[in-house]
N, C-alpha and C positions, 0 to 999 in steps of 0.2 A: 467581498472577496470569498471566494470557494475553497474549497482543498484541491478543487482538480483544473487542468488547462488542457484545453485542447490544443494538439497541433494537425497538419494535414495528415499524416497517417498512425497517428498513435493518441493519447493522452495521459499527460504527469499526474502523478496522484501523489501528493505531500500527505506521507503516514506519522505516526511515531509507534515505535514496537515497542512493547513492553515485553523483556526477556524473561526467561524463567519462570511465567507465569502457570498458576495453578489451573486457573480455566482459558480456553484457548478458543482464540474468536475473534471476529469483529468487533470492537465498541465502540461504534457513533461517532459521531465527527467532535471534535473536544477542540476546544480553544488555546492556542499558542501564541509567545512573545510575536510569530515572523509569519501568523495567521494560522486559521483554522486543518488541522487535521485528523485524516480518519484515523483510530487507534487502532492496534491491532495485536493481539497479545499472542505469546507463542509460547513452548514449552522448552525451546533448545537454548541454551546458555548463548551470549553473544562474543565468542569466541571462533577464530578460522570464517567468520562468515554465515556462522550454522542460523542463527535468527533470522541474518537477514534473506536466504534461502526460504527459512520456514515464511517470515512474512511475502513475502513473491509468492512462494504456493497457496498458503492463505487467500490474499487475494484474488487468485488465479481462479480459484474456486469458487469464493464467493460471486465472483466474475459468470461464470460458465463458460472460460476459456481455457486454453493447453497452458501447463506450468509453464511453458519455455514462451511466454507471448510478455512475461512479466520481467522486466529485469531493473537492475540498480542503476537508477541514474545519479546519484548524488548521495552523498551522505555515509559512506561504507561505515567510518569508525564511528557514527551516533546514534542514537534511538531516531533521532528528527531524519527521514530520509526522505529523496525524491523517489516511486518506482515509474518507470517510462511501461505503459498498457499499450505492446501494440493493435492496431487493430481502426476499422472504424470508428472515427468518434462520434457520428450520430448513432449507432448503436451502442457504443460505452458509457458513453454519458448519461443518459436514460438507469443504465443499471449502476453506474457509482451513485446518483444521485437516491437511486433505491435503498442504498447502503446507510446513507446518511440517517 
């Protein structure tokens, strides 16, 4: 089982954010009750949305695509979330799997 799924014009990527954290980053794909995801740690409280914002940009980044290609498919009120990557997934998946 992976952290990520491809679909025809995008691919899901199961993160978990860790809020209010002190260093801000990616951190490897880490093991969960509902399977493996990539962690991602952010600096902004998870209040109004602001984490899960900063985690989309994160990603985004890490990615080398436009913040607005990143968006929430699942999960708004919890650390466990789905993000939907638009985009090709034979070029996505090459670079999520980089991340790992």
């Amino acid at each position: 089982m992976s952290f990520w799924r491809a679909e025809t014009d995008a691919v899901l990527v199961r993160v978990k954010v860790q809020p209010k954290a002190r260093r801000r980053g990616l951190g490897g794909v880490k093991a969960a009750a509902g399977g493996p995801r990539l962690a991602i740690a952010v600096a902004e409280a998870p209040e109004d949305g602001r984490a899960t914002r900063a985690a989309c940009e994160a990603l985004a980044e890490a990615l080398g695509i436009a913040a607005s290609g990143v968006t929430l498919a699942q999960g708004a009120a919890s650390r466990e979330k789905t993000l939907r990557v638009a985009g090709d997934p034979a070029v996505l998946v090459p670079k999520l799997e980089a991340l790992a």
